[in-house]
C-alpha positions in Angstrom: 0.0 0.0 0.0 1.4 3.6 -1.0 2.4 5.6 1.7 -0.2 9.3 2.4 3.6 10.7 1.8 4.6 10.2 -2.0 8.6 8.9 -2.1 9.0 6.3 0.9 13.1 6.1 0.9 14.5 6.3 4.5 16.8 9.2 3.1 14.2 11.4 2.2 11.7 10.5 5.3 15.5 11.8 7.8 15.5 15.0 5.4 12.3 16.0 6.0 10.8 17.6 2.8 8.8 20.3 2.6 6.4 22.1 0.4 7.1 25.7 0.8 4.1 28.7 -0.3 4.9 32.2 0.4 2.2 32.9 3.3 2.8 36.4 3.9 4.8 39.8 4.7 5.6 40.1 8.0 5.4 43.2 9.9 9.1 44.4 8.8 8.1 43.4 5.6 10.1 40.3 5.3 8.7 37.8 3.5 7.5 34.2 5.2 7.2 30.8 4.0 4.5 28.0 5.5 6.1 24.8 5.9 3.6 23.3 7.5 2.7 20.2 4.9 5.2 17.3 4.2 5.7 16.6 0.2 3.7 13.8 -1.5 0.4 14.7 0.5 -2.4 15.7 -1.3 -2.6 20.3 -1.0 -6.2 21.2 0.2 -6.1 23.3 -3.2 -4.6 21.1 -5.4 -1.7 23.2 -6.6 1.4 22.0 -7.5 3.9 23.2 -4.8 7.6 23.4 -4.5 9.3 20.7 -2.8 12.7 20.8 -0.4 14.2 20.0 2.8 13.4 22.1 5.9 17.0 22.5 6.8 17.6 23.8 3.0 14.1 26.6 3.3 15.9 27.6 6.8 19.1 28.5 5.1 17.4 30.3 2.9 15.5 31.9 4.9 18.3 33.7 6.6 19.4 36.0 4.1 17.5 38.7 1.6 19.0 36.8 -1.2 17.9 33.4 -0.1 14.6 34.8 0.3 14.2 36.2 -2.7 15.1 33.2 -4.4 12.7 31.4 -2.5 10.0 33.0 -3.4 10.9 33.6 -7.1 11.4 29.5 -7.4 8.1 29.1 -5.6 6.4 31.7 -8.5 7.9 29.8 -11.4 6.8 26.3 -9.6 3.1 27.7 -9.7 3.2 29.0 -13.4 4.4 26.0 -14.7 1.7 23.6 -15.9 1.1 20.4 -13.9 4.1 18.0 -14.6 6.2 20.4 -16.0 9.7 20.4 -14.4 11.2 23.8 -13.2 14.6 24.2 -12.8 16.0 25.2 -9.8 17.6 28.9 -10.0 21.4 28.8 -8.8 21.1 29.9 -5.3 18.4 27.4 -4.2 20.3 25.0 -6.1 23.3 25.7 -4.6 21.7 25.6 -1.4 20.4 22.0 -2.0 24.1 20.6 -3.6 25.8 21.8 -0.3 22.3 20.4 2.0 22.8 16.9 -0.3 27.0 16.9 0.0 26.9 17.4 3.9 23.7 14.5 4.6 26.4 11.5 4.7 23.4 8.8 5.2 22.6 6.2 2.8 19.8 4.2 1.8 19.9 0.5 2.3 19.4 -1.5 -0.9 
């Protein structure tokens, strides 16, 4: 039986993937992101949603420029037709290469 979370590998289930949607400004007018759904679940609205790990969103998160990014990935994600693949722009995909380079565990198989 499928699991309610999409892609089952133990890898992925210890990285903890996200989908990320720009919520909101905050009150200094710095952007925020909702985390709050784990990737492969079904979204309430349907909507295909960008997908990474927390600890990647949280680096991100930390500067203007990862931020930025962020929410210009998640804009291209939701223009895209369903199944379309959207490359990653270079910061978040930097981001993600150093995230992947520094998780040392692997999957049994």
């Amino acid at each position: 039986m499928p699991s309610q979370f999409g892609y089952n590998s133990a890898r992925w289930i210890r990285q903890n993937w996200r989908y990320v949607k720009e919520k909101r400004r905050g009150a200094n007018g710095r952007r925020l992101f909702d985390t709050s759904i784990k990737c492969g679940a079904i979204t309430k609205d349907g909507k295909v949603r960008l997908c990474l790990p927390l600890e990647v969103i949280k680096d991100l998160q930390k500067t203007k420029k990862g931020r930025d990014a962020l929410s210009s990935q998640i804009r291209r994600k939701l223009k895209a037709g369903k199944g379309v693949r959207v490359p990653y722009n270079d910061v978040v995909n930097d981001a993600l290469k150093r995230f992947q380079k520094a998780d040392t565990f692997k999957d049994k198989k």
